[in-house]
DSSP file (Angstrom, degrees, kcal/mol; ACC not computed):
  #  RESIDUE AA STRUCTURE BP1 BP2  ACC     N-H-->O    O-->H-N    N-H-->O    O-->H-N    TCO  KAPPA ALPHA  PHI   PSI    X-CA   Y-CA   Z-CA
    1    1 A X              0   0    0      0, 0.0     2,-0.3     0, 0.0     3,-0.0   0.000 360.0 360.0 360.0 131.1  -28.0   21.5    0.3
    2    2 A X        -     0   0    0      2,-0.0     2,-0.3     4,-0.0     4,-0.0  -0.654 360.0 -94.4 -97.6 160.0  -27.8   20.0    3.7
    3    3 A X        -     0   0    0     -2,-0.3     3,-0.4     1,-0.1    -1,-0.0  -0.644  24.9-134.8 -56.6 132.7  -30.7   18.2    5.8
    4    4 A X  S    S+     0   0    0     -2,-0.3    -1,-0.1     1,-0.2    -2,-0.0   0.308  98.9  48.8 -71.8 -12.4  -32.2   20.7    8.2
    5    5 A X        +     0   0    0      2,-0.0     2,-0.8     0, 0.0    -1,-0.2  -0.332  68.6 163.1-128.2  52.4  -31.9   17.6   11.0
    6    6 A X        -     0   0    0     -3,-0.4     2,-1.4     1,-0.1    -4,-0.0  -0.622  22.5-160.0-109.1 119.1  -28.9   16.4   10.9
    7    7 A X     >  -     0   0    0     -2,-0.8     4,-2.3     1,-0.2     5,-0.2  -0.706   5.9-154.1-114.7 104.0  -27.8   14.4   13.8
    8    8 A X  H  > S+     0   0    0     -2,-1.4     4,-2.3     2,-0.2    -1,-0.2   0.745  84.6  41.8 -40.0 -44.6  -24.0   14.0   14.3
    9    9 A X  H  > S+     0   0    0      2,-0.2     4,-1.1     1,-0.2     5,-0.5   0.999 109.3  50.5 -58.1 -61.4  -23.9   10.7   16.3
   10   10 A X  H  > S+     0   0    0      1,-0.3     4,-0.6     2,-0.2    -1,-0.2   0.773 114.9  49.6 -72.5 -33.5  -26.2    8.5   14.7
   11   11 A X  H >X S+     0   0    0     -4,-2.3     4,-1.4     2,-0.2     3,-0.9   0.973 111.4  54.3 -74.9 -56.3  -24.2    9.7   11.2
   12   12 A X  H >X S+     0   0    0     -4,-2.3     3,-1.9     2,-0.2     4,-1.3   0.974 110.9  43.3 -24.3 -89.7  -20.9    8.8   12.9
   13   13 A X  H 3< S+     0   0    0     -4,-1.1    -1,-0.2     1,-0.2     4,-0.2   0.627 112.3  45.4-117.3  58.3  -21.9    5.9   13.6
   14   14 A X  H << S+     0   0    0     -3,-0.9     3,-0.5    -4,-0.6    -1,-0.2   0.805 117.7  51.8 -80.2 -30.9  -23.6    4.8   10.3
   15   15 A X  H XX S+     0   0    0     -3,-1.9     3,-1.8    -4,-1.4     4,-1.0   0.914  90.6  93.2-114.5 -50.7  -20.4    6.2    8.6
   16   16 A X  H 3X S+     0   0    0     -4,-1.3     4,-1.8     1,-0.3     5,-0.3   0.468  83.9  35.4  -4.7 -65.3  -18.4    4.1   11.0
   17   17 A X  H 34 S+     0   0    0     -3,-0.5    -1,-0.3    -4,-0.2    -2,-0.1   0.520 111.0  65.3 -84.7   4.3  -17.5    0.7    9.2
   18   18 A X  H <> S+     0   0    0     -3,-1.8     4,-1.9     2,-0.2     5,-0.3   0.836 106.7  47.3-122.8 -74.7  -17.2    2.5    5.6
   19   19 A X  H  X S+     0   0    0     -4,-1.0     4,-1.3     1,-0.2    -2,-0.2   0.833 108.6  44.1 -23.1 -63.2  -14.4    4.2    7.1
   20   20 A X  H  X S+     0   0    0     -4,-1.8     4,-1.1     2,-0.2    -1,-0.2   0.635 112.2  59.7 -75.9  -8.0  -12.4    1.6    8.7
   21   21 A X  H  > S+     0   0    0     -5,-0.3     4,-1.3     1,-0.2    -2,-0.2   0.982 107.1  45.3 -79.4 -45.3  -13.1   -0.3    5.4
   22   22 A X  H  X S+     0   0    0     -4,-1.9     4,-2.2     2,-0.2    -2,-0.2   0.720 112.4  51.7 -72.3 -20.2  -11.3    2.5    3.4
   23   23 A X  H  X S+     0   0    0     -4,-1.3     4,-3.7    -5,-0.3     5,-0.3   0.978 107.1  51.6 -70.8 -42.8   -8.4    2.6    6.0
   24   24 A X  H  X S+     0   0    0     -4,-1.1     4,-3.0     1,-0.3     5,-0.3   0.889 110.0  53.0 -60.8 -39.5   -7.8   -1.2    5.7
   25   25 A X  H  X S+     0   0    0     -4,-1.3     4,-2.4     1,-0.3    -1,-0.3   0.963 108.5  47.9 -83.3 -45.8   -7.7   -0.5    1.9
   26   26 A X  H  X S+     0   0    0     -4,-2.2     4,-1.9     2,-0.2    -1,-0.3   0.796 110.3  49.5 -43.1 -39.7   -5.1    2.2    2.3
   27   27 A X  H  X S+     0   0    0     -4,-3.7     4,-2.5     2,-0.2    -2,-0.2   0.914 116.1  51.6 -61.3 -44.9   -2.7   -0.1    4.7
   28   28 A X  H  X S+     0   0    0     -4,-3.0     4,-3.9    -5,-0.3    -2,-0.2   0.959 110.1  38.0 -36.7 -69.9   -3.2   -2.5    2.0
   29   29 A X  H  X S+     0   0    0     -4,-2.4     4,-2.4    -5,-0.3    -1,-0.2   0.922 117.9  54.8 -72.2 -38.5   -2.4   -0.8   -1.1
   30   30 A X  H  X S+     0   0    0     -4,-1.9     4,-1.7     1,-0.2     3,-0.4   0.991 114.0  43.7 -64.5 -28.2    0.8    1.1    1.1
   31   31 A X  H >X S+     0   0    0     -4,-2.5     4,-3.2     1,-0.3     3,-1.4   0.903 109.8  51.4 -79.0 -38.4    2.0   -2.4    2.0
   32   32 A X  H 3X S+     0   0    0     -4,-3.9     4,-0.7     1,-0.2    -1,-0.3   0.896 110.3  56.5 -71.4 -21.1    1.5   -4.0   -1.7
   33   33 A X  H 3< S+     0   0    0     -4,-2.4    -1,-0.2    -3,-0.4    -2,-0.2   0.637 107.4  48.3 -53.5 -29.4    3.7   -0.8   -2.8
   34   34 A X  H XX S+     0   0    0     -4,-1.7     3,-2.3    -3,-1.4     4,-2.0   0.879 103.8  55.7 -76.5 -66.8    6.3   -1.9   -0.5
   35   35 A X  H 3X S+     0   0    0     -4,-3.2     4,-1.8     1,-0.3    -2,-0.2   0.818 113.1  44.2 -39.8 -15.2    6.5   -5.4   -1.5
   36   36 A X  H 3< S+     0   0    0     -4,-0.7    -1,-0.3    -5,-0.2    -2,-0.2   0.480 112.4  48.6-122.2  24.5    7.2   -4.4   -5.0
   37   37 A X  H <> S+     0   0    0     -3,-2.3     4,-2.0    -4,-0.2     3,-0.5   0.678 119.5  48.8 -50.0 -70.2    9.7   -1.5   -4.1
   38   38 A X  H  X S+     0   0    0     -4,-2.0     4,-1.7     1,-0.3     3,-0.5   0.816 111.6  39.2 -25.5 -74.3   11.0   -4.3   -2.2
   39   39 A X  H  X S+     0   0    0     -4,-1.8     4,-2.1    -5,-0.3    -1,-0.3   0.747 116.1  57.8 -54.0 -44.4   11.1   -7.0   -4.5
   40   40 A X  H  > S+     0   0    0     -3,-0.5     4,-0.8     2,-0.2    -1,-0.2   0.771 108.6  40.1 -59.2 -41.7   12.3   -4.5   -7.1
   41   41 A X  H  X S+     0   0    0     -4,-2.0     4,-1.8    -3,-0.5     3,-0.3   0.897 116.9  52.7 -88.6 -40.3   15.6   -3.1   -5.3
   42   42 A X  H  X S+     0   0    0     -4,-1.7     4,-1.2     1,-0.3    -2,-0.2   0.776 114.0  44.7 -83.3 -34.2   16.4   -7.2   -4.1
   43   43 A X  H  X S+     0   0    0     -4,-2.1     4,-1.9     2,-0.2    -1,-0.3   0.817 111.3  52.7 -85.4 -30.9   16.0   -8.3   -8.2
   44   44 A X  H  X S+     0   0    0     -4,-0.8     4,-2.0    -3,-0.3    -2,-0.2   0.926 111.4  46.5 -80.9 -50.6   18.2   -5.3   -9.2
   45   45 A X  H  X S+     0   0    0     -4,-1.8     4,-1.2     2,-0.2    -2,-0.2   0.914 109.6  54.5 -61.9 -40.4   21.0   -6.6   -6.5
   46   46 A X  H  X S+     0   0    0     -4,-1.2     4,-5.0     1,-0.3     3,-0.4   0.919 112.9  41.1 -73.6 -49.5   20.9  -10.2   -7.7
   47   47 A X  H  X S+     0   0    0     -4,-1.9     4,-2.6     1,-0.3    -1,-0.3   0.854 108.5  53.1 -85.2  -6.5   21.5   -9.3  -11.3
   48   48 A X  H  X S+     0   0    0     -4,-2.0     4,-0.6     2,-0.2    -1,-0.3   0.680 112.6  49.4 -90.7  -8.8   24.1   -6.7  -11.0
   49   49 A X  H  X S+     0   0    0     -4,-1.2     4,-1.9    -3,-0.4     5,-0.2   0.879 111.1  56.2 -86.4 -44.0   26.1   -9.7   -8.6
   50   50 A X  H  X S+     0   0    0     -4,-5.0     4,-2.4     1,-0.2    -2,-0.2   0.912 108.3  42.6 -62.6 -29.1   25.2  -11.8  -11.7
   51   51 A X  H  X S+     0   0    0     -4,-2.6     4,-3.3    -5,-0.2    -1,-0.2   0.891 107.9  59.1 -49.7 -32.0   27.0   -9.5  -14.1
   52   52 A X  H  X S+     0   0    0     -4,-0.6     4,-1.4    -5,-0.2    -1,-0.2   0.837 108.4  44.2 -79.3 -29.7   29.7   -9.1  -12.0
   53   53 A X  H  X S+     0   0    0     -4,-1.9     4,-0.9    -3,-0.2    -1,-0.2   0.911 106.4  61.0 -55.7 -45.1   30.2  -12.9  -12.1
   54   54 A X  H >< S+     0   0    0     -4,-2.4     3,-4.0    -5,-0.2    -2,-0.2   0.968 110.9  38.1 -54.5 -74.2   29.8  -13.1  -15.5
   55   55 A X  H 3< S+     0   0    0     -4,-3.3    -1,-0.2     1,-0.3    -2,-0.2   0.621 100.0  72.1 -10.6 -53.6   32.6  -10.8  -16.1
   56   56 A X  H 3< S+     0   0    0     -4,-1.4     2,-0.4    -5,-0.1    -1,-0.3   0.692  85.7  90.1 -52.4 -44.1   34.6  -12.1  -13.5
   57   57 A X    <<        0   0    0     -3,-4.0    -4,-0.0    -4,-0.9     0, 0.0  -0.761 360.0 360.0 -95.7 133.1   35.2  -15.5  -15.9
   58   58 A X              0   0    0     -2,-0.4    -1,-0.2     0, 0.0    -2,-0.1   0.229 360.0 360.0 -42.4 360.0   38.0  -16.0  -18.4
């Protein structure tokens, strides 16, 4: 059931900072997803150059 008075601006902007709070939390969360994609593919390179050293020695 909705309210019978329901007045689009004034709900826009109440609704206003609740919104941009949940966007901020989205930029957030894609960007900590990157850093550990990131971090993930850059530790994978580092040890497969250390295997390849290892090998490498007599």
């Amino acid at each position: 059931m909705s309210p019978p008075d329901t007045n689009v601006e004034t709900e826009s902007r109440k609704h206003k900072v609740p919104i941009w709070g949940i966007l901020l939390a989205v930029i957030f969360g894609l960007l900590m997803i990157l850093a550990i994609v990131t971090t993930a593919f850059e530790r994978s390179d580092e040890e497969a150059a250390g295997e390849a050293a290892v090998e490498g020695q007599p």
